[in-house]
C-alpha positions in Angstrom: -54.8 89.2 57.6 -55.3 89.2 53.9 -52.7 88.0 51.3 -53.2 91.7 49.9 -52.3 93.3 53.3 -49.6 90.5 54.0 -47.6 91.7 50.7 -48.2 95.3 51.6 -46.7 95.0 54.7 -44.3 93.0 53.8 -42.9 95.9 51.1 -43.3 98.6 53.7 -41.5 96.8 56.4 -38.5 96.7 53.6 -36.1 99.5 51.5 -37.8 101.1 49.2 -36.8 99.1 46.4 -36.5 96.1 48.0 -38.8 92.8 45.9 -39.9 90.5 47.6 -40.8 86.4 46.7 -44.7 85.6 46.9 -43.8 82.8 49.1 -42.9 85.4 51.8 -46.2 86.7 51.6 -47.9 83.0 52.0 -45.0 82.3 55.1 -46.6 85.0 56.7 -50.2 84.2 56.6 -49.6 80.9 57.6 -47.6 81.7 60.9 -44.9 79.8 62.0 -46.1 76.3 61.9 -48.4 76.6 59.7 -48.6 75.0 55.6 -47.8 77.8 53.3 -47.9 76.4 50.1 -52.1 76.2 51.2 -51.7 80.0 50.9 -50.3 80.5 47.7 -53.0 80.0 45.1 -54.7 82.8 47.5 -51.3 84.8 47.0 -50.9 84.5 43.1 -54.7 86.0 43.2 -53.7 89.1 45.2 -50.6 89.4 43.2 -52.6 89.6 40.1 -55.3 92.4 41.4 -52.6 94.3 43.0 -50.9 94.5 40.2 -53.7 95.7 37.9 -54.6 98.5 40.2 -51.1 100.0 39.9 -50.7 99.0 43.5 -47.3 97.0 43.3 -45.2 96.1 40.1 -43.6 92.5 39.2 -40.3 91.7 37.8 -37.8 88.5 37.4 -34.2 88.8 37.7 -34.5 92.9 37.6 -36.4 92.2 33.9 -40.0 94.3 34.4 -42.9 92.1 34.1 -46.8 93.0 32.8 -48.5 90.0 34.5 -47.2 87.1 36.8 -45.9 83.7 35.3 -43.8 81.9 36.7 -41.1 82.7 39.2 -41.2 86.6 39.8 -40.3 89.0 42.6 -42.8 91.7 43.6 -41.9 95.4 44.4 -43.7 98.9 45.1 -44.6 100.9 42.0 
């Protein structure tokens, strides 16, 4: 799995305008035992094509976001 397709299917497993944290995304490529925080430079990088295709938007504390620093949630567009 890729971090692109982790994040995707993490939003469709959820509501509709559910957000979720990248860190989800990087929990979920690393499996169960596994060192997610080694996942999350490869996460950020999804994050930011994702979100330049128009695929998924960003936001912090329900404030909309154009590109990702620091913390931030992540939700369909």
């Amino acid at each position: 799995m890729t971090p692109q397709q982790a994040i995707l299917a993490l939003l469709a497993e959820r509501a509709a305008d559910a957000t979720l944290c990248p860190s989800e995304a990087a929990r979920r490529l690393a499996g169960p035992e596994g060192d997610w925080r080694a996942h999350m430079d490869a996460v950020h990088a999804a994050v930011d094509t994702l979100t330049e295709d128009g695929t998924i938007a960003l936001s912090w504390k329900g404030a909309p976001m154009q590109k990702r620093r620091g913390p931030y949630r992540i939700a369909r567009r």
